[in-house]
C-alpha positions in Angstrom: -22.9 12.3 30.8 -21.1 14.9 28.6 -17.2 14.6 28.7 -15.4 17.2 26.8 -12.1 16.8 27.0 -9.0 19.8 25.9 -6.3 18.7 23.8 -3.9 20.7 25.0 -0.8 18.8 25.7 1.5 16.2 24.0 0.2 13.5 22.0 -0.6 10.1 23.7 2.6 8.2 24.5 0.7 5.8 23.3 -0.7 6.5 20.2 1.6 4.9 17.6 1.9 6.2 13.9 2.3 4.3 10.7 6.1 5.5 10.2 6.5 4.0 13.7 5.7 0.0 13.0 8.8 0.9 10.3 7.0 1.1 7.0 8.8 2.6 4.7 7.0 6.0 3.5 7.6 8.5 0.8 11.5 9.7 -0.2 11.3 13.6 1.8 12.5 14.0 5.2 9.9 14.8 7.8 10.1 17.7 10.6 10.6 17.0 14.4 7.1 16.0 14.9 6.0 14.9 11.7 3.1 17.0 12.2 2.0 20.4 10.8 3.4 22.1 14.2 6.6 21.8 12.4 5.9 24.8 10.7 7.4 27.7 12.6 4.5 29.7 14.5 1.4 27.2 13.6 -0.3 25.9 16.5 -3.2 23.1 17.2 -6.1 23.3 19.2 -8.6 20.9 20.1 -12.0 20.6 21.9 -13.2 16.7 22.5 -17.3 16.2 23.0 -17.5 12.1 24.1 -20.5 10.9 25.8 -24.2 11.4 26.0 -24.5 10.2 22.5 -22.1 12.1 21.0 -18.4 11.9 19.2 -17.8 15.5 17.8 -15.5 18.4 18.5 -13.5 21.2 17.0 -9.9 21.3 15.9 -8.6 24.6 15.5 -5.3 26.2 13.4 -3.6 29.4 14.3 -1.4 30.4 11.4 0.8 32.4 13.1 1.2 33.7 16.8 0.4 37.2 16.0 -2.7 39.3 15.4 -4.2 36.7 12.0 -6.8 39.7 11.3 -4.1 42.6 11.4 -1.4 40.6 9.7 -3.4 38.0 7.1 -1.9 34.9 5.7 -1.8 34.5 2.5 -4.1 31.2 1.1 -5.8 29.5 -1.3 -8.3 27.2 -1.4 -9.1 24.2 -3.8 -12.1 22.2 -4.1 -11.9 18.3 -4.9 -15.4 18.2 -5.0 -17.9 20.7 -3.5 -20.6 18.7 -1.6 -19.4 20.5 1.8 -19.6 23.6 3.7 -16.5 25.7 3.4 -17.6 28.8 4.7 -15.4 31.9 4.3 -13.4 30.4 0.9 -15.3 32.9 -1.2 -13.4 36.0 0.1 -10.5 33.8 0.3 -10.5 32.9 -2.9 -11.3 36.7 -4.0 -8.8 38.6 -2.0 -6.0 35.5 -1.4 -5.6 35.8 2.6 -7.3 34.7 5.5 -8.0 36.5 8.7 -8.8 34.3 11.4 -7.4 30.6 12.8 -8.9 27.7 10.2 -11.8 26.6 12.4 -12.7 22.6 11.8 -15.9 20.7 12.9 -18.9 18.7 11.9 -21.9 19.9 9.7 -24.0 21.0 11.7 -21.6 23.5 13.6 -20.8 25.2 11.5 -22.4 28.3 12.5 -20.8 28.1 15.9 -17.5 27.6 13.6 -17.8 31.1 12.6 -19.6 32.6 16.1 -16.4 31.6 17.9 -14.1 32.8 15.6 -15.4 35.9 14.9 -16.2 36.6 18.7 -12.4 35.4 19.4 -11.3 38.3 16.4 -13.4 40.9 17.2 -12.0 40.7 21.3 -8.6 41.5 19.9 -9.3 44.0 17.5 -11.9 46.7 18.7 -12.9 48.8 16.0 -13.3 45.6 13.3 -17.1 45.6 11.9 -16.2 42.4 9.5 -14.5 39.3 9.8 -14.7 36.3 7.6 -14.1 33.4 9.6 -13.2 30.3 7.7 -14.7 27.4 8.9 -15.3 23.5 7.4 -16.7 20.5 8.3 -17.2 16.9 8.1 -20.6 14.8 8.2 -19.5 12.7 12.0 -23.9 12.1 12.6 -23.1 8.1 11.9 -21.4 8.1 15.0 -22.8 11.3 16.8 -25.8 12.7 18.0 -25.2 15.8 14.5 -28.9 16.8 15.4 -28.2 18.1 18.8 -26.1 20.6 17.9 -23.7 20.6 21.3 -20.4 22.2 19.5 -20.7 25.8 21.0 -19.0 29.2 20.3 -16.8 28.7 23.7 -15.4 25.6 22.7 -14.2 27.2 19.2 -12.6 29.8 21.5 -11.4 27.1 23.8 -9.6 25.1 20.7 -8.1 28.5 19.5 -6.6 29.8 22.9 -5.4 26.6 23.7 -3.6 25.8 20.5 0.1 24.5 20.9 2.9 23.8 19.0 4.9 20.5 19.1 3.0 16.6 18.7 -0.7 16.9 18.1 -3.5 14.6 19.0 -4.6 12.2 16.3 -7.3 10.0 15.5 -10.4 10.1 17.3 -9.9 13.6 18.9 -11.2 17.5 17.9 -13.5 17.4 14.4 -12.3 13.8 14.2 -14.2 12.2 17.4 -16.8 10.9 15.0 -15.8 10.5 11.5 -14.6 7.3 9.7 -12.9 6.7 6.0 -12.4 3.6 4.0 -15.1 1.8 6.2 -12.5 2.1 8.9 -12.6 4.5 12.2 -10.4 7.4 11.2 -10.0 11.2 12.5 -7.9 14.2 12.5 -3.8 12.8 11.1 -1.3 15.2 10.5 2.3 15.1 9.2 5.4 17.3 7.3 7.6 17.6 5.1 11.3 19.3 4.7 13.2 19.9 1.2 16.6 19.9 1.5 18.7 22.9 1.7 19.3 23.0 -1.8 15.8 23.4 -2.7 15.2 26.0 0.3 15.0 23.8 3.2 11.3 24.6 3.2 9.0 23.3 5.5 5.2 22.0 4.8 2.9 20.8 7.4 -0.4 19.3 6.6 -3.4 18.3 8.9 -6.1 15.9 7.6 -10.0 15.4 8.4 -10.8 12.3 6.9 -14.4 11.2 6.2 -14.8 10.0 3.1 -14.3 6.5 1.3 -12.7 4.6 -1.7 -10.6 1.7 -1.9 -8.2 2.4 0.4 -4.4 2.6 -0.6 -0.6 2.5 1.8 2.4 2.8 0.2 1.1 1.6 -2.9 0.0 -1.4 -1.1 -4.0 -2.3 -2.2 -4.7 -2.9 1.7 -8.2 -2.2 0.6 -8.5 -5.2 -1.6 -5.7 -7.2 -0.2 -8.2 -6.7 3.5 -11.6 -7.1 1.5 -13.0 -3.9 2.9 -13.6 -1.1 0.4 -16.8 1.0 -0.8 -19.6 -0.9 -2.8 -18.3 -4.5 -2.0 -21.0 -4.8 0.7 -24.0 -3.1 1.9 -22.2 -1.8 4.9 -19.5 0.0 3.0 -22.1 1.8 0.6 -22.0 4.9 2.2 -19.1 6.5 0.8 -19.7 10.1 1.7 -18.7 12.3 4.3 -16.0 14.8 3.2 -12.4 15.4 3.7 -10.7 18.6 5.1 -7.0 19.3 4.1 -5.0 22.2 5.4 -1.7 22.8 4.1 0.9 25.3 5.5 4.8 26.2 4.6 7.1 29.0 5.1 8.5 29.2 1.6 7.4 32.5 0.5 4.7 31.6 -2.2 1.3 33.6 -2.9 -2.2 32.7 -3.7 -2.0 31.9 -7.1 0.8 29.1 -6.0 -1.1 28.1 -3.3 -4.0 27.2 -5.0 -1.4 24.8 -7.0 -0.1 23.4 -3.8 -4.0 22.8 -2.8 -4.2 20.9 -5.7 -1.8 18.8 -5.0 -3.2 18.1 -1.7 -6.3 16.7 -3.4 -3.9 14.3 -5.3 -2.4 13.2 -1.8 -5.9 11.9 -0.9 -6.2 10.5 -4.3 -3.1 8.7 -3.9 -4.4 7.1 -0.3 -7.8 5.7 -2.4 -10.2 8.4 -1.7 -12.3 8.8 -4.5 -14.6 12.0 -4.1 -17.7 10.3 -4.3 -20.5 12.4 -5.0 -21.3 13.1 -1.5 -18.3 14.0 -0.1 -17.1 17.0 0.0 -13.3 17.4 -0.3 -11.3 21.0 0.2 -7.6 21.7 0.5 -7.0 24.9 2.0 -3.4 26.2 1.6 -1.3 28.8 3.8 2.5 30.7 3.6 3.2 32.0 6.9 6.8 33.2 5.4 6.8 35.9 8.3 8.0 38.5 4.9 4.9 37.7 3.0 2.2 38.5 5.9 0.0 40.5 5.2 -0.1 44.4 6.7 -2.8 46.4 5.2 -1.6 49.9 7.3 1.2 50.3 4.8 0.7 51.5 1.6 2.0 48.8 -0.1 2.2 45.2 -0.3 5.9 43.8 -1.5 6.5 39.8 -1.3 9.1 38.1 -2.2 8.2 35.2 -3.4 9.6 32.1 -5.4 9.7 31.2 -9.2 7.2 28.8 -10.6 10.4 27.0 -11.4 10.9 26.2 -7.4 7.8 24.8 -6.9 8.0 21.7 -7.8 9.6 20.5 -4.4 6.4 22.0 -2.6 4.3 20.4 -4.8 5.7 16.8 -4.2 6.2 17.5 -0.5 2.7 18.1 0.0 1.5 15.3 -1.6 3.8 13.2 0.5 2.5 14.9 3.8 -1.7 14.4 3.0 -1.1 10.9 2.1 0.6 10.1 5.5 -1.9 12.8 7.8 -4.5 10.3 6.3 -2.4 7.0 7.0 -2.3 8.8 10.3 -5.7 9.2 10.9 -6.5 5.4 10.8 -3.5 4.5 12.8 -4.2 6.5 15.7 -8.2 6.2 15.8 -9.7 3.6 17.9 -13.5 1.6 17.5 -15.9 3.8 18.3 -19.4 3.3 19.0 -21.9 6.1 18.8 -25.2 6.7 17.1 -26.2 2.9 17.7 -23.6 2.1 15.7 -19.5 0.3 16.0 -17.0 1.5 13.5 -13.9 -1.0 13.8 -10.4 0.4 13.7 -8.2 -1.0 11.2 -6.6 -3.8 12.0 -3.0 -2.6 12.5 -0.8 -5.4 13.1 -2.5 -7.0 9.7 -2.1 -4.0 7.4 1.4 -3.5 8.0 2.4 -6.9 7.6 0.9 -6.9 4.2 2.5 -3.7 3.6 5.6 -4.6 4.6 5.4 -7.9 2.6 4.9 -5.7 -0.7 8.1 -3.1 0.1 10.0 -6.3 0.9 9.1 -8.4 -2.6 10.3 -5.0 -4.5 13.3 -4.7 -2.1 12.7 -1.4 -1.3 15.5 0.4 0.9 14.6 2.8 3.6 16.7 5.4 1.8 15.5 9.3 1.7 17.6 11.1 -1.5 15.6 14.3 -1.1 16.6 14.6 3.0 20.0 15.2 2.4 
């Protein structure tokens, strides 16, 4: 039978993280939650399908707790490597905002991505004739039932209205019930990032939807190699594709021609856990500022920023990267095996890959020090 389940509390008390088995990650600070809630105003939602052959969902972003369509966000979008469906990042890319919560699901849903979200606009704004939902995806059909089709438009509104703030559900919950990367079981990760007061004391949030394979990367540490599980060593691990979904948010006061540089730098984040962008996957960064100044009211005449030099961007740029690497870690920490589809997708062996990195930060003696925190 059909079990969908609402994220809509706390994460699992149980659910442990790679920060907390003590590995030593990055040299930024993270937020309260190490998670993109950290980010004043951005909220998670997240609809669970499990059962009756399927693993699937929807995880849903609200940028801000206001009316998105009547005050847009300003965004950017970047693509790693375009075998996916981003749909909406056209007009996003043209006119630099976004107008409705990021939607997130698999494939074949699309459709009901954009039903949901556009029925959820259109209920709070009565005289609106367009809206351009964005809306990605993930490939989860190794482990679900994709054909079916069973994500509807309700549970897109569900995952919207019941977004929260605070610790979000990771692993094998939302859009990342069914999807898998490095050969492990993976899912939806998240984490932040703060710059110090001196550089702004900035915050950026990122949550990942990882799919997609390479040889996979911790801390530096070749756990890929160092495990013997990576893509093309075996016939199991050939399929490399499946796609990976990266939204970034801050509250530094940035535009869409910065954003787009922060996207890019989400891409290296991936690049820096392994992923490779095989030719099947398709991997987007979407970026957000939800600096309360910089939103976006088209009812006044005109539209006056404020917004940072190129010169202060370098901070954002090396917190994001920080934050995608570790929403990825995140993903295969929290997920659990999963079998679907016919088909058993280990978790990673935890206890085993931290040990190994461990082994490596403790042969270079490296200190649990964080000189950009303070």
């Amino acid at each position: 039978m059909l079990a969908a389940l609402l994220s809509a509390g706390a994460a699992s008390a149980q659910q442990k993280r790679l920060r907390d088995y003590g590995v030593q990650l990055g040299v930024m600070k993270t937020g309260i939650n190490n998670a993109i809630t950290d980010v004043a105003g951005v909220t998670v939602g997240q609809v669970t399908l499990k059962g009756d052959g399927l693993n699937t969902g929807v995880t849903a972003i609200v940028p801000h707790q206001g009316n998105v369509f009547t005050h847009k966000v300003p965004a950017a979008v970047y693509v790693g490597n375009g075998f996916g469906k981003l749909a909406g990042s056209t007009q996003v890319i043209e006119l630099g905002n976004i107008e409705t919560p990021v939607i997130l699901t698999n494939t074949l849903s699309v459709a009901e991505g954009i039903a949901g979200a556009v029925e959820y606009t259109l209920a709070r704004n009565p005289k609106v004739r367009s809206v351009n939902a964005l809306v990605g995806e993930t490939n989860d059909g190794g482990l679900s039932d994709i054909r079916s089709r069973r994500v509807t438009k309700e549970d897109v509104i569900k995952a919207i209205e019941t977004a929260h703030s605070g610790p979000v559900d990771e692993g094998c919950v939302g859009a990342g019930t069914g999807t898998s990367a490095f050969g492990y079981k993976a899912g939806i990760g998240t984490a932040s990032r703060v710059l110090p007061k001196s550089m702004g004391g900035y915050t950026v949030g990122v949550l990942g939807q990882a799919n997609f394979g390479g040889v996979l990367q911790i801390a530096g540490t070749p756990i890929g190699q160092l495990m013997s599980k990576y893509s093309f060593r075996d016939k199991i691990l050939q399929d490399v594709d499946g796609s990976c979904m990266i939204v970034v948010v801050t509250d530094a006061p940035v535009d869409a021609r910065n954003l787009e540089r922060m996207a890019k730098r989400a891409i290296m984040g991936m690049a820096q856990t392994g992923g490779i962008a095989s030719n099947g996957s398709g991997d987007y960064a979407i970026a957000l500022s939800v600096a309360p100044e910089n939103l976006i009211d088209e009812n006044t005449q005109h539209y006056t920023p404020t917004l940072l030099h190129n010169d202060d961007m370098s901070g954002l740029f090396m917190a994001t990267i920080e934050a995608t690497s570790e929403a990825i870690w995140n993903s295969l920490f929290a997920a659990e095996t999963t079998t679907g589809n016919g088909r058993t997708v280990e978790a990673i062996d935890k206890q085993k890959a931290v040990e190994l990195i461990k082994k490596a930060q403790q042969a270079v003696n490296l200190q649990p020090t964080y000189p950009l925190g303070k």
